[in-house]
C-alpha positions in Angstrom: 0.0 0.0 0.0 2.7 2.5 0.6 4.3 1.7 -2.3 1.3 2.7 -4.1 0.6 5.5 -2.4 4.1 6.4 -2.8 3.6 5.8 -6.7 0.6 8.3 -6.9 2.3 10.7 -5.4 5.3 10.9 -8.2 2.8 10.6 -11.2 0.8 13.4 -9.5 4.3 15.6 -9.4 5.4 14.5 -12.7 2.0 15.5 -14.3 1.1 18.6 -12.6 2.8 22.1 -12.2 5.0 22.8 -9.9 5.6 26.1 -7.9 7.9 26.3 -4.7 7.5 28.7 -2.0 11.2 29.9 -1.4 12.7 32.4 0.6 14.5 35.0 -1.9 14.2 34.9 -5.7 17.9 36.1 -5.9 18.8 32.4 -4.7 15.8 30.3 -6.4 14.6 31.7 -9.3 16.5 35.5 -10.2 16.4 34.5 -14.2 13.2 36.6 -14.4 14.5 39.6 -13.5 16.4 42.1 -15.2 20.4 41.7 -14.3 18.5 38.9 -11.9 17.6 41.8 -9.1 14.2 41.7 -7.9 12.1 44.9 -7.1 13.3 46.0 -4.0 11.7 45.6 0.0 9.4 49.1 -0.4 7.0 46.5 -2.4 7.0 43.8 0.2 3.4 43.4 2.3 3.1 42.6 5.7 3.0 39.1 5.2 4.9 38.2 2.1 5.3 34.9 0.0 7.5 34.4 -2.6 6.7 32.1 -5.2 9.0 30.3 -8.0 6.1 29.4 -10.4 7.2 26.2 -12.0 5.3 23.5 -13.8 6.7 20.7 -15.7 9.8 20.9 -14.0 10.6 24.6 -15.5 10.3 28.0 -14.2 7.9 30.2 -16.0 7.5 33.5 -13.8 8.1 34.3 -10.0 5.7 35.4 -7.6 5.0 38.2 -4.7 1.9 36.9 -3.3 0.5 39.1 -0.1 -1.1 36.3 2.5 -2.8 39.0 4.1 -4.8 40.7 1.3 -4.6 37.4 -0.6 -3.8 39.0 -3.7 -0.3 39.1 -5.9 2.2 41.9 -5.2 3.6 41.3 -8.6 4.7 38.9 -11.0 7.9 38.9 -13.1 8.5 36.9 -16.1 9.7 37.4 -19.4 8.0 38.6 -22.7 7.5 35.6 -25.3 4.6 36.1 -27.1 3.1 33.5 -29.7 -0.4 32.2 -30.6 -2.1 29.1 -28.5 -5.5 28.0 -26.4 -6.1 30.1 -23.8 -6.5 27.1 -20.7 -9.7 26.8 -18.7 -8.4 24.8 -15.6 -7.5 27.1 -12.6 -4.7 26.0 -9.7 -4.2 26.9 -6.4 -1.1 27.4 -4.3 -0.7 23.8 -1.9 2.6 25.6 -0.2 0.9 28.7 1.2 -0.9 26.0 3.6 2.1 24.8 4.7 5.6 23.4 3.6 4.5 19.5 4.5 2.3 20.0 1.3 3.3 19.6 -2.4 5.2 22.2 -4.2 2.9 21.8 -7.0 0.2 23.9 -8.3 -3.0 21.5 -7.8 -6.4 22.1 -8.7 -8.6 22.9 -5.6 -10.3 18.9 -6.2 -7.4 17.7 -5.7 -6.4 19.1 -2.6 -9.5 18.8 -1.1 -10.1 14.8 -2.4 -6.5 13.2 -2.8 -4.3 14.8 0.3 -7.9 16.0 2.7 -7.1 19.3 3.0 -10.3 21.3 4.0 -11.7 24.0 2.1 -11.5 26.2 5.0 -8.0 25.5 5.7 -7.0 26.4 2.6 -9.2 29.5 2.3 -7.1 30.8 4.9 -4.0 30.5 3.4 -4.7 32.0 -0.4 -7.8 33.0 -2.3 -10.3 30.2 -3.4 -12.7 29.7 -6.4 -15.8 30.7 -4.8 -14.1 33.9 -3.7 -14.2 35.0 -7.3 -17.8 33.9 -8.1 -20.7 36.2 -8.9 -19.0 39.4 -9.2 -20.5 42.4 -10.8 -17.8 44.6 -12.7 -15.1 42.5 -11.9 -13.4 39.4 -13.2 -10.2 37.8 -12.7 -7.3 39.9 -14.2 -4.1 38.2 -14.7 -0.7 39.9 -13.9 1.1 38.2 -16.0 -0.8 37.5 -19.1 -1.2 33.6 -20.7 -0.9 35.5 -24.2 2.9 36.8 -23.1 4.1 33.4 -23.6 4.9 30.8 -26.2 3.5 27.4 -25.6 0.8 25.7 -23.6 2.5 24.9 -20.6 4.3 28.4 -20.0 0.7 29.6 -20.8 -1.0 27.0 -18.2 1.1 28.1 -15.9 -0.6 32.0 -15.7 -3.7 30.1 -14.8 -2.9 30.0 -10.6 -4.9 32.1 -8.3 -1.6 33.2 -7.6 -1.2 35.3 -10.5 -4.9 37.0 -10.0 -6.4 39.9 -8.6 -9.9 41.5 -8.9 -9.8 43.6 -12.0 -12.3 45.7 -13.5 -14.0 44.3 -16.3 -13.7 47.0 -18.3 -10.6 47.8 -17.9 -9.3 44.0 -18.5 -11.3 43.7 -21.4 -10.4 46.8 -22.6 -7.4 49.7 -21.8 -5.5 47.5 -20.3 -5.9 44.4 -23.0 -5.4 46.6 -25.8 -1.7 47.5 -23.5 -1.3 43.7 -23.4 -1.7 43.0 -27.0 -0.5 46.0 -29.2 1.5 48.1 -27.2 3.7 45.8 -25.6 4.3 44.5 -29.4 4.9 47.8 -30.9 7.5 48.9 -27.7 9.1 45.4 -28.0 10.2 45.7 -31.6 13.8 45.0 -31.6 14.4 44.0 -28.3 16.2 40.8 -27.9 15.0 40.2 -24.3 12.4 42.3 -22.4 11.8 41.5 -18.6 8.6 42.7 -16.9 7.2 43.0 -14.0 3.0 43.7 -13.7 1.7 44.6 -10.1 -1.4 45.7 -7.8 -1.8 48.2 -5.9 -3.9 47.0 -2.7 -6.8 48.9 -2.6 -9.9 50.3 0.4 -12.4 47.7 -1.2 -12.7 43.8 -1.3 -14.8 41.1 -2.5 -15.9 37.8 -1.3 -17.0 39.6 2.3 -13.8 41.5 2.9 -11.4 38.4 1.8 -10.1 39.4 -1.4 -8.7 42.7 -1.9 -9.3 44.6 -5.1 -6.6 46.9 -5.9 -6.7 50.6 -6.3 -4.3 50.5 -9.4 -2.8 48.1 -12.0 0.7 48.9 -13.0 3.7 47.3 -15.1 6.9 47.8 -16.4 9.2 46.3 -18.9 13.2 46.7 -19.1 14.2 46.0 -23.0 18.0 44.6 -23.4 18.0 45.3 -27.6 22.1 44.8 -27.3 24.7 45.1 -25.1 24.9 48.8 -25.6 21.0 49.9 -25.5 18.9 49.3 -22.7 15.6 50.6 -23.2 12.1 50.9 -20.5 8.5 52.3 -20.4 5.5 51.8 -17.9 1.9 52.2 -17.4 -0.5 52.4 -14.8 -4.9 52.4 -14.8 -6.9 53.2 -11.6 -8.9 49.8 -11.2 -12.4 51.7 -11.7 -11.7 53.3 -15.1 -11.0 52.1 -18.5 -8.0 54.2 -19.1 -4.3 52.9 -19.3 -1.5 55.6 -18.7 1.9 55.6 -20.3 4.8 56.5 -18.0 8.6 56.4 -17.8 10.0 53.8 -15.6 11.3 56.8 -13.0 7.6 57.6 -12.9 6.1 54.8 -12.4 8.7 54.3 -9.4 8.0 57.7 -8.2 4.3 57.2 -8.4 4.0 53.2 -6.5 6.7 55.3 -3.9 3.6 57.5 -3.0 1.1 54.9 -3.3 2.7 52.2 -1.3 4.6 54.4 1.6 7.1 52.3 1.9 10.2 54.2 0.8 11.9 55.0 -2.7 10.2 51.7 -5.0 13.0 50.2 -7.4 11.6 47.9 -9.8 14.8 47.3 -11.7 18.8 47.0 -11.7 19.9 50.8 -12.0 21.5 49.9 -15.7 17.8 50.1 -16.7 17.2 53.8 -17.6 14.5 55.6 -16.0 14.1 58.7 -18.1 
């Protein structure tokens, strides 16, 4: 019987995502930043995870997921855009309930029905499902967007409530989409590699009775290596009740989140990435 057990265990590893809860992304996972330096502490939340976001044995993006408003901080990964399905299965986070569980993204059935972890346990530890059903104006807005990558399984891997927060419908469907799909490929021309990093700003309102936070304001920012001699970077930002997407300079961006969060000077990038 163990050895059976201990057989269902593996194929359920080898056949499902993986994503590890670590302690810095400069140790576990630093290839999706720009000269592999993170955004810097004025970002972090009271209650910080960071996430390696891994499935199929390879890293696609990495994680700051805030335990407390159980929303992402942000999410860095790097821009590889090319057609495919858009997935329909959503995953959960088995690590934020604790490191005795698997470091692999699972789908909420199979947390609940293969390793009997309660629904209430693990609403606790990250936002659920049912915490995203029947809203009005809202939907789920990925940071980092399954149409930024390349292949199915880099695309899957956008698909964790991990990687959501409560966006205006709007806004998603329309501002910030049209950012997503024809900006970022017009700004991108020529760029060899182009590391980004899309965050929420925690906001005074929240769904699923005060669980969830919806954020006050979407943001990202992309730093563009076209050679080893030109660096290039732009931003935007959109209030998360309008349909309007404003383009910024990386410096103001990082001036702006530095008012906004109240954390100290925000630093989203190595200093070789030029801010004017």
């Amino acid at each position: 019987m163990l050895g059976l057990l201990l057989l269902q265990v593996l194929a359920s590893c080898l056949c499902l995502g993986h994503s590890e809860v670590v302690k810095s992304f400069e140790t576990s996972c630093p290839q999706f930043f720009f000269r592999e330096i993170p955004p810097n502490e004025a970002l972090e939340p009271q209650k910080p995870a960071w996430i390696c976001q891994r499935y199929k044995n390879q890293y696609y993006f990495a994680t700051l997921y805030d335990r407390k408003m159980r929303i992402p901080v942000y999410s860095a990964y790097i821009y590889q855009p090319g057609p495919g399905k858009r997935p329909r299965t959503w995953l959960v986070e088995p690590q934020l309930i604790g490191p005795i569980y698997p470091k692999t993204m699972e789908k909420e059935w199979t947390l609940l029905n293969r390793y009997n972890v309660s629904l209430e346990k693990l609403s606790q530890s990250q936002a659920i499902l049912h915490d995203y059903k029947n809203l009005t104006g809202l939907n789920r807005g990925h940071l980092n967007p399954n149409g930024h990558h390349d292949n199915y399984s880099s695309r899957m891997a956008t698909f964790t409530l991990t990687n959501i927060v409560p966006q205006d419908e709007k806004l998603n469907g329309g501002a910030w989409n049209n950012y997503e799909q024809q900006t970022m490929i017009r700004r991108t021309q020529g760029c060899a590699t182009t590391f980004v990093v899309v965050g929420a700003v925690p906001g005074n309102n929240y769904i699923a009775k005060g669980r969830v936070n919806k954020p006050s304001h979407l943001w990202s920012a992309a730093c563009c290596v076209v050679d080893n001699n030109y660096i290039k970077a732009w931003a935007v930002i959109a209030e998360n009740d309008k349909n309007e997407v404003q383009l910024l300079t990386l410096g103001e961006l990082e001036d702006t989140l530095t008012e906004l969060y109240g954390r100290g000077q925000v630093s989203l990038f190595d200093s070789d990435c030029p801010r004017n």
